[in-house]
Biopython code that builds the backbone (N, CA, C, O; Angstrom):
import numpy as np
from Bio.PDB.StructureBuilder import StructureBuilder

atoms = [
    (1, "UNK", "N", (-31.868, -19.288, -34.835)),
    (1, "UNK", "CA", (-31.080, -19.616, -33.668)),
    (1, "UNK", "C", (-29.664, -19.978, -34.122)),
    (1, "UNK", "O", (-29.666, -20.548, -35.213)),
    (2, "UNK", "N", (-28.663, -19.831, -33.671)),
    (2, "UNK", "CA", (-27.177, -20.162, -33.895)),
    (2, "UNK", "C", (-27.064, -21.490, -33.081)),
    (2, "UNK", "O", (-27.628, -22.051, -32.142)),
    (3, "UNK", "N", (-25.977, -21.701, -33.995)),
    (3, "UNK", "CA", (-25.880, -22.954, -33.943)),
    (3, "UNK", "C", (-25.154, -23.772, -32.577)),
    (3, "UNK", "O", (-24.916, -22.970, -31.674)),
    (4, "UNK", "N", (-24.915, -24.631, -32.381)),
    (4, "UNK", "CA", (-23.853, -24.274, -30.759)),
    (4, "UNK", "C", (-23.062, -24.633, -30.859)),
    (4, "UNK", "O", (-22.903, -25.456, -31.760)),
    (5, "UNK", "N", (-22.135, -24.322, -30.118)),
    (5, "UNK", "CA", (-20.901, -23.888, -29.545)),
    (5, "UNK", "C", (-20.090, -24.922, -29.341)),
    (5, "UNK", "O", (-20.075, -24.900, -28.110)),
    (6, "UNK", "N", (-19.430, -25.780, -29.631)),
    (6, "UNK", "CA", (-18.644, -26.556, -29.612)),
    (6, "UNK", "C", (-18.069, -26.274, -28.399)),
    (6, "UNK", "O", (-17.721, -25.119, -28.151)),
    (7, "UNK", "N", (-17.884, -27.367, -27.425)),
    (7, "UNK", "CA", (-16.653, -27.485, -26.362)),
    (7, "UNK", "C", (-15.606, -28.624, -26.219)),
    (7, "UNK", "O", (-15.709, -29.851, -26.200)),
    (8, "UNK", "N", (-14.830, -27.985, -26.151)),
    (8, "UNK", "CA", (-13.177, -28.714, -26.311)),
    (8, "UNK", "C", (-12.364, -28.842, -25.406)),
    (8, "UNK", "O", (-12.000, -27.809, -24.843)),
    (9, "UNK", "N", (-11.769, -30.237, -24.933)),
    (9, "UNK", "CA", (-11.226, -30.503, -23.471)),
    (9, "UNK", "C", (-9.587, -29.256, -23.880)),
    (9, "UNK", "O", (-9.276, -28.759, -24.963)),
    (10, "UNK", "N", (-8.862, -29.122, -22.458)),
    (10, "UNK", "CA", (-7.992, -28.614, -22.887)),
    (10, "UNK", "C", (-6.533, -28.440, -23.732)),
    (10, "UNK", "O", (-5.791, -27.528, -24.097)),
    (11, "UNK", "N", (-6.633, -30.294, -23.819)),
    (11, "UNK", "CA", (-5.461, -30.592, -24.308)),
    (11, "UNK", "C", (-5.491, -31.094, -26.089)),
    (11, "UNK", "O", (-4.586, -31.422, -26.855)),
    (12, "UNK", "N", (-6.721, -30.983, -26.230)),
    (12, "UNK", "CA", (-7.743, -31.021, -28.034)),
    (12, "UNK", "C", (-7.645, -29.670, -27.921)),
    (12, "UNK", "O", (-7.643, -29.537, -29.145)),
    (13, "UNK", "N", (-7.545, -28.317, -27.451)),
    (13, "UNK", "CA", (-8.339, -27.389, -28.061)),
    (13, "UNK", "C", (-7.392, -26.797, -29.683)),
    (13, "UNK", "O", (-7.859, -26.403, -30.752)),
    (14, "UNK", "N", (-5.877, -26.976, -29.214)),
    (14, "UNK", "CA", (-5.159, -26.411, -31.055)),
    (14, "UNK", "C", (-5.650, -27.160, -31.864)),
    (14, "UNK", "O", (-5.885, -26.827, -33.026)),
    (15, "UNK", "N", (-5.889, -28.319, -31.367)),
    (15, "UNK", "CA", (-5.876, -29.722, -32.133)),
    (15, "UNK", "C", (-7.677, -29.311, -33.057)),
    (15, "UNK", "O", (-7.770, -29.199, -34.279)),
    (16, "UNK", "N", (-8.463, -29.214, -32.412)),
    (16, "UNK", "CA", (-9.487, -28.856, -32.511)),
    (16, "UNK", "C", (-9.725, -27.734, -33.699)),
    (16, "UNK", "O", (-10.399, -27.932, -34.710)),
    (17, "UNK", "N", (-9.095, -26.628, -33.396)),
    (17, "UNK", "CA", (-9.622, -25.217, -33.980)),
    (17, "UNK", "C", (-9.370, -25.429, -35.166)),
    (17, "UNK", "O", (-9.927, -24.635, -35.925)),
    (18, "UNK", "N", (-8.405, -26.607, -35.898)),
    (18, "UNK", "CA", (-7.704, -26.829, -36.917)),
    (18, "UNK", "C", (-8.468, -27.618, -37.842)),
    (18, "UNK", "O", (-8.008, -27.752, -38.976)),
    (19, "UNK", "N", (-9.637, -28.201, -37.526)),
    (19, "UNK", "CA", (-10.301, -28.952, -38.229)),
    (19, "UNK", "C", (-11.998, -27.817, -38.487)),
    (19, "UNK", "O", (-12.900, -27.607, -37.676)),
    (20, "UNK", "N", (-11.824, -27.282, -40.034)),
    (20, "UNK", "CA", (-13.225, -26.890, -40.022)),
    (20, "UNK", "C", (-14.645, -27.778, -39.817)),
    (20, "UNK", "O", (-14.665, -28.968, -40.129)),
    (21, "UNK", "N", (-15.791, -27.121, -39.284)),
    (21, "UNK", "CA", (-17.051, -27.466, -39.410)),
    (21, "UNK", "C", (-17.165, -28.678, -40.415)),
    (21, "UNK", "O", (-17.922, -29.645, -40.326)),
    (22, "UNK", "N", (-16.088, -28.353, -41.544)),
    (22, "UNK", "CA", (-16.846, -29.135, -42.465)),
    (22, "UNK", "C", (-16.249, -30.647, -42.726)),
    (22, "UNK", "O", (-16.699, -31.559, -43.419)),
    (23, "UNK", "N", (-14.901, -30.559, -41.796)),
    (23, "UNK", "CA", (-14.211, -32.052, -41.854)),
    (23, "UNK", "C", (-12.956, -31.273, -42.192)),
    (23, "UNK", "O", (-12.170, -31.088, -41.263)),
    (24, "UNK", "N", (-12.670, -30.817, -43.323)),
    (24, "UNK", "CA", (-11.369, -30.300, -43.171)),
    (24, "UNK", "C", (-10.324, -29.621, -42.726)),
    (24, "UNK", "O", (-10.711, -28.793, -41.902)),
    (25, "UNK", "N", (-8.742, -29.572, -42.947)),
    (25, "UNK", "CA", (-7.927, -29.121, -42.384)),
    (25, "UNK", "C", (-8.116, -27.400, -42.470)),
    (25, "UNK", "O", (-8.463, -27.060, -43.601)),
    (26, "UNK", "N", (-7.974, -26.377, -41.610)),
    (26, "UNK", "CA", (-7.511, -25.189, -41.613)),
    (26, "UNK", "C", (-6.393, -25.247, -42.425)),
    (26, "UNK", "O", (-5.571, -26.161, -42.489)),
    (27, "UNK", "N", (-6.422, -24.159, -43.070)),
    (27, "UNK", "CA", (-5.174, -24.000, -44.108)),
    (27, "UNK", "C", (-5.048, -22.428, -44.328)),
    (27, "UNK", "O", (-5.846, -21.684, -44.898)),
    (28, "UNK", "N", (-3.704, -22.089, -43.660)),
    (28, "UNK", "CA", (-2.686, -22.304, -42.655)),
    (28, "UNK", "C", (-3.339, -22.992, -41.335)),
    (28, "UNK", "O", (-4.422, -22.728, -40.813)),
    (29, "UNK", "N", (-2.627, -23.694, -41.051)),
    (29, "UNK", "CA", (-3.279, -24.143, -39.343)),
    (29, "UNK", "C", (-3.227, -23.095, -38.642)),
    (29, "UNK", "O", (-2.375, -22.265, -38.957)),
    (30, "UNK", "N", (-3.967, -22.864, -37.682)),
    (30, "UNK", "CA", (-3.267, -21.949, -36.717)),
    (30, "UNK", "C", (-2.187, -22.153, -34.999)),
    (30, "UNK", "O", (-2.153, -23.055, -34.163)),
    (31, "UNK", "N", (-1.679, -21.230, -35.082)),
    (31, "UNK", "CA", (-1.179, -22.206, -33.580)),
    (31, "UNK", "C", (-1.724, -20.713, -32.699)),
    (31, "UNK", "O", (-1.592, -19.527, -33.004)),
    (32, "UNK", "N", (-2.377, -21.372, -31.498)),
    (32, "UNK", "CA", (-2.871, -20.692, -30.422)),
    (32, "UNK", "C", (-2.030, -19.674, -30.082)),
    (32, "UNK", "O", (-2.545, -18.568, -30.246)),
    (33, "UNK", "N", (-0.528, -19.661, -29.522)),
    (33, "UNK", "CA", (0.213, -19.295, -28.807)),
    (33, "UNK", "C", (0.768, -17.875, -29.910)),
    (33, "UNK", "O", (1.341, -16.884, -29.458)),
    (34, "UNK", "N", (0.500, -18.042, -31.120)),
    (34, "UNK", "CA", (0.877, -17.298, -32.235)),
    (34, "UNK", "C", (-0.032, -15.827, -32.546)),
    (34, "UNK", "O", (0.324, -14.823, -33.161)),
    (35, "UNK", "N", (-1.341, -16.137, -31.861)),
    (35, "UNK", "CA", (-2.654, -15.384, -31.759)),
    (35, "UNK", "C", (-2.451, -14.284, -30.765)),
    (35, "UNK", "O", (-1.761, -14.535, -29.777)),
    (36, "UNK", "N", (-2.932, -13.187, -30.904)),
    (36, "UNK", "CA", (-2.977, -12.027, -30.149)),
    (36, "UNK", "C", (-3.841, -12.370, -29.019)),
    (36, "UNK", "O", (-5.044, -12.630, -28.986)),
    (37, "UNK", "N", (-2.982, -12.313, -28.129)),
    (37, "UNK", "CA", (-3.941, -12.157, -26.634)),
    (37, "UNK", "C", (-4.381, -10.949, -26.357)),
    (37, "UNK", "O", (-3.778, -9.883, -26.479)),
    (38, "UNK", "N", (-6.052, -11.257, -25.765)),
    (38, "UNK", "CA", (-7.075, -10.172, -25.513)),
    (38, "UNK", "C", (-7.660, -10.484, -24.003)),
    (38, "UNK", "O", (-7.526, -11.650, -23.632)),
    (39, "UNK", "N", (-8.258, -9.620, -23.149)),
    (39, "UNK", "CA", (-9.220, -9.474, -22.369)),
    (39, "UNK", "C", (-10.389, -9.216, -22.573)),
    (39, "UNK", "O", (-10.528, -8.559, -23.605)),
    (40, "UNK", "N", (-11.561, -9.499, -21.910)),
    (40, "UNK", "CA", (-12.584, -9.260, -22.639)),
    (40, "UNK", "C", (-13.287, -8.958, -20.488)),
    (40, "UNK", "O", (-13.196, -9.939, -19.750)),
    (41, "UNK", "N", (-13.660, -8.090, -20.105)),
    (41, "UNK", "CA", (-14.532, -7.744, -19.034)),
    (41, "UNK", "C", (-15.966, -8.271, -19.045)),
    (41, "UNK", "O", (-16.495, -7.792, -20.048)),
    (42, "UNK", "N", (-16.690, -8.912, -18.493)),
    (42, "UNK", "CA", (-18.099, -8.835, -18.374)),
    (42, "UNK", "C", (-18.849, -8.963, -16.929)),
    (42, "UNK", "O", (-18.102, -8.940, -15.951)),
    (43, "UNK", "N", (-19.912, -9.064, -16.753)),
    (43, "UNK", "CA", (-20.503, -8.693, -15.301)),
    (43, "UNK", "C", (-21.489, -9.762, -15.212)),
    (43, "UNK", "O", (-22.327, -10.061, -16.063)),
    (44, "UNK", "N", (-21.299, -10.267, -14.151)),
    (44, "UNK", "CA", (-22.299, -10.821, -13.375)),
    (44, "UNK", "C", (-23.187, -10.730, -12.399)),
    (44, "UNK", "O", (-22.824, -11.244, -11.341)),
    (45, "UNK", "N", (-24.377, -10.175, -12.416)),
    (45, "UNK", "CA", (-24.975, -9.407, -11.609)),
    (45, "UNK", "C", (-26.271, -10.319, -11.152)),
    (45, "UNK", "O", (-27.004, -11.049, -11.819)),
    (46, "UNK", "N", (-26.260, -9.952, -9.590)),
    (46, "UNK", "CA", (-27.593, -10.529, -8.836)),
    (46, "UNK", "C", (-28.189, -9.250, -8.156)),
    (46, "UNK", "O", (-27.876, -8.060, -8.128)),
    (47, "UNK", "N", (-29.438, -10.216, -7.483)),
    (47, "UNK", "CA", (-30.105, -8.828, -7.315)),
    (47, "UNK", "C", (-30.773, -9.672, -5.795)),
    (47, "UNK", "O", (-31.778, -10.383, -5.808)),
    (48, "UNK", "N", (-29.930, -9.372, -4.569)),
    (48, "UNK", "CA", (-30.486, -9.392, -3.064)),
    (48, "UNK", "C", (-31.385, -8.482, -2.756)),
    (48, "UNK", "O", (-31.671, -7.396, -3.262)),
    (49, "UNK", "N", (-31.835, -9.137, -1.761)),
    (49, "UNK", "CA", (-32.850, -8.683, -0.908)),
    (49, "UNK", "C", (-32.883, -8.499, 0.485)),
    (49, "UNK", "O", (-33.370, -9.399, 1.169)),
    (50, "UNK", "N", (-32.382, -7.330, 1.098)),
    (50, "UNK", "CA", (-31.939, -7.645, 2.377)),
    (50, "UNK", "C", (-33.122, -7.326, 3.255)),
    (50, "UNK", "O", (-33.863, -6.368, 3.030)),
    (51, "UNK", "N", (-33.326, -8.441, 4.604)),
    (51, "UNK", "CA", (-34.380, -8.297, 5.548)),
    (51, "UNK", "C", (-34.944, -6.755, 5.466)),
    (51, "UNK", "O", (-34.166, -6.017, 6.069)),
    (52, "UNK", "N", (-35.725, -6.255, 5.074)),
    (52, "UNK", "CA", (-36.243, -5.004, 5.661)),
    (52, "UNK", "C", (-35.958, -3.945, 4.981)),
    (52, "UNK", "O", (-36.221, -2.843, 5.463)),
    (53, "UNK", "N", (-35.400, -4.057, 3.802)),
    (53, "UNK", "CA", (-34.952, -3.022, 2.625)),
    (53, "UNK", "C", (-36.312, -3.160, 1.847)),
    (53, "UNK", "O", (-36.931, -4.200, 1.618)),
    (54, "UNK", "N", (-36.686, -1.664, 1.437)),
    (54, "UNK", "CA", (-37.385, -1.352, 0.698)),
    (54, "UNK", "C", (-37.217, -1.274, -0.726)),
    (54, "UNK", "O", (-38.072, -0.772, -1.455)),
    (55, "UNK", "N", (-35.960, -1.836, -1.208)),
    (55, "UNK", "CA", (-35.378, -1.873, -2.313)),
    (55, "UNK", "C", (-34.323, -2.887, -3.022)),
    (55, "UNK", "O", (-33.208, -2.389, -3.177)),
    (56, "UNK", "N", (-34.420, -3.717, -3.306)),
    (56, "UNK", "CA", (-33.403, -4.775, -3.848)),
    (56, "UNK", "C", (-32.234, -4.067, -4.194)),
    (56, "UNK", "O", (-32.435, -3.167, -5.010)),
    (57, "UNK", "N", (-30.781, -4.245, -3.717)),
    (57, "UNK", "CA", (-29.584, -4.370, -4.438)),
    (57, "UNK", "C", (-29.196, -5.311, -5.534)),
    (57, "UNK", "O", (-29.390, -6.521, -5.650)),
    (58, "UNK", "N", (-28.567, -4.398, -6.349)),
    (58, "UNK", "CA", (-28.081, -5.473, -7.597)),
    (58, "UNK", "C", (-26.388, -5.274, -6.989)),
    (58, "UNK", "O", (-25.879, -4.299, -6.436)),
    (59, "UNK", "N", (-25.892, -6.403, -7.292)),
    (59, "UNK", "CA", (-24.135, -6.945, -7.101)),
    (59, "UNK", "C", (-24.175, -7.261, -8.619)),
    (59, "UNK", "O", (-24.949, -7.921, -9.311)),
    (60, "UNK", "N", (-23.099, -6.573, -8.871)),
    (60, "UNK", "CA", (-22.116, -7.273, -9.709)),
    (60, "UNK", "C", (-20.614, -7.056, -9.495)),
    (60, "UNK", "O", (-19.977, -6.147, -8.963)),
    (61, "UNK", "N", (-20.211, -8.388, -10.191)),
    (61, "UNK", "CA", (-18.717, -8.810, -10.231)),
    (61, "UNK", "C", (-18.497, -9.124, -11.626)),
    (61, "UNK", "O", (-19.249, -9.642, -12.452)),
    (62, "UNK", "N", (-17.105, -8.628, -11.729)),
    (62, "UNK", "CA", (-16.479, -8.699, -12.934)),
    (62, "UNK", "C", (-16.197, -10.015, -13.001)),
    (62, "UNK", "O", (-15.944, -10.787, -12.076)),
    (63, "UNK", "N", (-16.275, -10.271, -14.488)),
    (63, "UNK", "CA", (-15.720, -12.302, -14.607)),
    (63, "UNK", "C", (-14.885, -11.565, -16.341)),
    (63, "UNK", "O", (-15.342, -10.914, -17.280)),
    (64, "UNK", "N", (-13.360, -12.198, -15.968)),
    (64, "UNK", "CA", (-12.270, -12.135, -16.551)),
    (64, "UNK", "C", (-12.729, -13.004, -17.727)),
    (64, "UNK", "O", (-13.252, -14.020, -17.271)),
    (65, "UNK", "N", (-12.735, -12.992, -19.255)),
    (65, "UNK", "CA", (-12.251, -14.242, -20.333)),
    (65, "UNK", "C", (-11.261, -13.412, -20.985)),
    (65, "UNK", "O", (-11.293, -12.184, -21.056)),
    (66, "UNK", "N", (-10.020, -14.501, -21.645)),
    (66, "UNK", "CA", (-9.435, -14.380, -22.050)),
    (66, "UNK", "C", (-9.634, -15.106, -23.447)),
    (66, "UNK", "O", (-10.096, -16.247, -23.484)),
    (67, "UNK", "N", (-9.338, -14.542, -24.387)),
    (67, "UNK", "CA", (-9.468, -14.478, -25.728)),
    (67, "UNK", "C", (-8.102, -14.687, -26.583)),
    (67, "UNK", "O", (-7.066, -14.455, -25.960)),
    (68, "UNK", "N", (-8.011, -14.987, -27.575)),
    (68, "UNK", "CA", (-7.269, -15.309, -28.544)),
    (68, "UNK", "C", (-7.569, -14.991, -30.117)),
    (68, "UNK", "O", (-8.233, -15.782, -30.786)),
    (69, "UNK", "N", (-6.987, -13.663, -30.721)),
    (69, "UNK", "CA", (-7.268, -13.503, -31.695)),
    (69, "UNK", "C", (-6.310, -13.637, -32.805)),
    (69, "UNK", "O", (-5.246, -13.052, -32.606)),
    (70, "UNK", "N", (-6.421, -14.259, -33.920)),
    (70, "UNK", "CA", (-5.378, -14.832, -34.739)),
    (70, "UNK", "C", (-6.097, -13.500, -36.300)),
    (70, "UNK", "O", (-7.088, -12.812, -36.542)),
    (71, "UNK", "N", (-5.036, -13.787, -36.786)),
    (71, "UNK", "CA", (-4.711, -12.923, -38.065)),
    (71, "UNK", "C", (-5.365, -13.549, -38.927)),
    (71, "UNK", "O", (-4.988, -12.880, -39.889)),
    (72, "UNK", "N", (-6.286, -14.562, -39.524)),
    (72, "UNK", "CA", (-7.104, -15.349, -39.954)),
    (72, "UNK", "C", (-8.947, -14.836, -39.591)),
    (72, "UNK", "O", (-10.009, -15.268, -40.038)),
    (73, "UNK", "N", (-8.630, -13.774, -38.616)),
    (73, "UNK", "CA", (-9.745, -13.567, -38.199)),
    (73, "UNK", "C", (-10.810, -14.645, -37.010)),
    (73, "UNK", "O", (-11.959, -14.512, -36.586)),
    (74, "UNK", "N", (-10.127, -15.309, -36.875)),
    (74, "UNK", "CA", (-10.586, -16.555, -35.936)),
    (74, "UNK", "C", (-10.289, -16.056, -34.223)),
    (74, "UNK", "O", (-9.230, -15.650, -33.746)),
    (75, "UNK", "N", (-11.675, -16.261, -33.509)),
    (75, "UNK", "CA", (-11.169, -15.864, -32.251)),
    (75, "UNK", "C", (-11.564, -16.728, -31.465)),
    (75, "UNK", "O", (-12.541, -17.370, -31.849)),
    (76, "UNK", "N", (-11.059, -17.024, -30.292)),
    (76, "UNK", "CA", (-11.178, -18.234, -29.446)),
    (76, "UNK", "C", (-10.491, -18.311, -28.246)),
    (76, "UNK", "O", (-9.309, -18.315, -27.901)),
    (77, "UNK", "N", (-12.103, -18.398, -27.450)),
    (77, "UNK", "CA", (-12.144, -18.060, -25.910)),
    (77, "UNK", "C", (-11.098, -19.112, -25.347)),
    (77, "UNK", "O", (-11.466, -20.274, -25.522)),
    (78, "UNK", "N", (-10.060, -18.986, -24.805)),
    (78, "UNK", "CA", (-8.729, -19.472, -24.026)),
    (78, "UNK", "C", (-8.466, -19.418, -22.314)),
    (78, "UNK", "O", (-7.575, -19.945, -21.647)),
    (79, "UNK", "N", (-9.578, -18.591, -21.917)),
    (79, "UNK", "CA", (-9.700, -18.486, -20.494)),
    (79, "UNK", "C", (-8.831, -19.884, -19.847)),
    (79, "UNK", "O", (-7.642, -19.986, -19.544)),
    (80, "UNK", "N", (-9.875, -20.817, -19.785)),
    (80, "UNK", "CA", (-9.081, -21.949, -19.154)),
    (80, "UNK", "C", (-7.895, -22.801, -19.853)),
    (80, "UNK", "O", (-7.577, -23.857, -19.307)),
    (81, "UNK", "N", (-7.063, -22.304, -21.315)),
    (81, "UNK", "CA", (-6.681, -22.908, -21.904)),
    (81, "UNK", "C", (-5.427, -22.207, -21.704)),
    (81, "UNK", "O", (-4.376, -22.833, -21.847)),
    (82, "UNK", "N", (-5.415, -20.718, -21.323)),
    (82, "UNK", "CA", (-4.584, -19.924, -20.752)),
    (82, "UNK", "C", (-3.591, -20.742, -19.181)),
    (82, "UNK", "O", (-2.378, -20.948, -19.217)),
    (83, "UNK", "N", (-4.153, -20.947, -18.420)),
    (83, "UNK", "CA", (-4.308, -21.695, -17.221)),
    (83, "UNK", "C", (-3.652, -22.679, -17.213)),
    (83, "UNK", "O", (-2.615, -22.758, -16.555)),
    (84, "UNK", "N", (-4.134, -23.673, -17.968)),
    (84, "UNK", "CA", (-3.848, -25.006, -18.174)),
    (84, "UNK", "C", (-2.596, -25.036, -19.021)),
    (84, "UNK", "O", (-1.955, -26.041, -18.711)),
    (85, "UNK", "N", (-1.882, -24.213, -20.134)),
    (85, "UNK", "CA", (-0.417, -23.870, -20.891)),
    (85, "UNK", "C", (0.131, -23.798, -19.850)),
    (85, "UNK", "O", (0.886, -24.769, -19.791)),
    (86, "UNK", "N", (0.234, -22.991, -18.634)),
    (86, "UNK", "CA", (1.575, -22.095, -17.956)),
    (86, "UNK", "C", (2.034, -23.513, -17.133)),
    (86, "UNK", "O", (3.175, -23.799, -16.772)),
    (87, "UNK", "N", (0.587, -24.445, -16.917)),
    (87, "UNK", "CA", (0.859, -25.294, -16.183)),
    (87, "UNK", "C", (1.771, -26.512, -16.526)),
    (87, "UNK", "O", (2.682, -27.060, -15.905)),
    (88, "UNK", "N", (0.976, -26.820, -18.199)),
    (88, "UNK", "CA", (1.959, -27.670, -18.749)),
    (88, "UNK", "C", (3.048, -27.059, -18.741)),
    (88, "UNK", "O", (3.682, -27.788, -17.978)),
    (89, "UNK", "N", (3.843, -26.130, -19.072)),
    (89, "UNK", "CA", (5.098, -25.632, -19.457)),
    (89, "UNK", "C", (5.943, -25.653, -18.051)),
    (89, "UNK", "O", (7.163, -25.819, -18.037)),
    (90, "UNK", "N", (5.394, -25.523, -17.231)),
    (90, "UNK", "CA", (5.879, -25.276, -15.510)),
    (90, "UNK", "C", (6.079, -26.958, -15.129)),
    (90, "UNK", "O", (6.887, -27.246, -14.246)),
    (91, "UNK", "N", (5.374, -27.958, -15.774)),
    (91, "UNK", "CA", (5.342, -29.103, -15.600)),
    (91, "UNK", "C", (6.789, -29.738, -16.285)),
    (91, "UNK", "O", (7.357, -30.753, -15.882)),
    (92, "UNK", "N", (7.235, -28.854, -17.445)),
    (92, "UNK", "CA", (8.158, -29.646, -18.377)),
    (92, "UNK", "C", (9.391, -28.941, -17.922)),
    (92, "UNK", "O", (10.496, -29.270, -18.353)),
    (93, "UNK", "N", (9.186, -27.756, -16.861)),
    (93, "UNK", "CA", (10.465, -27.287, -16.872)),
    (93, "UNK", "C", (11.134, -28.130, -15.161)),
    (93, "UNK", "O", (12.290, -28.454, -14.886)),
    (94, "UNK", "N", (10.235, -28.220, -14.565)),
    (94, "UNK", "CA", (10.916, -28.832, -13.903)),
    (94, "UNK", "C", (10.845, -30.519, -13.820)),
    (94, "UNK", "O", (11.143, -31.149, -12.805)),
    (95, "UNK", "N", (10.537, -30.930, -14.683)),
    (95, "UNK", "CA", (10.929, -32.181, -15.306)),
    (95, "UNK", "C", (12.312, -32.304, -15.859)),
    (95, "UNK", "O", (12.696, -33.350, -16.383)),
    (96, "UNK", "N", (13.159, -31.100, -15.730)),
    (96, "UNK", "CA", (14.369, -30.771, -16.786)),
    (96, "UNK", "C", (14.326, -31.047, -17.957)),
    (96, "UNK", "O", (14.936, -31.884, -18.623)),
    (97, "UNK", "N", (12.964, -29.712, -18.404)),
    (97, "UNK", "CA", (12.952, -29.454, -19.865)),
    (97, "UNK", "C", (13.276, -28.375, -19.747)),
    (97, "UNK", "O", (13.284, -27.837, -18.639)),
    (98, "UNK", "N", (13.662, -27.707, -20.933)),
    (98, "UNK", "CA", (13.946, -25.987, -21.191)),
    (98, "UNK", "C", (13.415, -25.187, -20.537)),
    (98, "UNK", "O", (12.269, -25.506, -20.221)),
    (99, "UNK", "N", (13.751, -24.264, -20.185)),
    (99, "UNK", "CA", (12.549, -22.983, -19.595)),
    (99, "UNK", "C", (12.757, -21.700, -20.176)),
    (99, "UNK", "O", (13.744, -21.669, -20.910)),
    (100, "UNK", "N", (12.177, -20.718, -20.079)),
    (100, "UNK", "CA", (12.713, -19.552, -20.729)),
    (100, "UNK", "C", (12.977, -18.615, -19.426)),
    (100, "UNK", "O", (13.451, -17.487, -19.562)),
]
sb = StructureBuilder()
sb.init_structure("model")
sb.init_model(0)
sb.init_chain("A")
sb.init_seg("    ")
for serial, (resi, resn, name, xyz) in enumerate(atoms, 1):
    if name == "N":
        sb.init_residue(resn, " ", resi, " ")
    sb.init_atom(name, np.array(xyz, "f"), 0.0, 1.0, " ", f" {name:<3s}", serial, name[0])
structure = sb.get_structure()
């Protein structure tokens, strides 16, 4: 069985990826924002039953993750970490911080 999966609030997650399994520092650190952004498609599928059908429908819907792949070979699901950046940064710019 593999082992599990570590979960990381959003504002630990650079902070996080930087410390190996084993206690120590990543070396080079990595920085998130530096990592190749990816999509990744997958499906979520149910299976109704409508009054009087002789046959169950399956539904599926696509569910979006967004990924992060760094040159280290390290990859790391960013979906909500994606989200939560544009927000901080949207937060600091109209705070009258920099913007691009």
């Amino acid at each position: 069985m593999a082992p599990a999966t570590p979960i990381y609030s959003l504002s630990d997650l650079e902070t996080q990826i930087n410390v190996l399994p084993n206690g120590k520092p990543r070396k080079p650190p990595v920085r998130l924002a530096d990592c190749a952004l990816k999509e990744l498609v997958q499906y979520k599928c149910n299976i109704e039953v409508k009054q009087g059908a002789r046959k169950p429908d399956i539904v599926c819907e696509p569910v979006v993750r967004l990924l992060r792949q760094c040159e280290n070979g390290l990859s790391v699901e960013t979906t909500a970490w994606e989200v939560w950046k544009v927000r901080q940064e949207g937060a600091k710019r109209s705070d009258g911080g920099v913007g691009v």
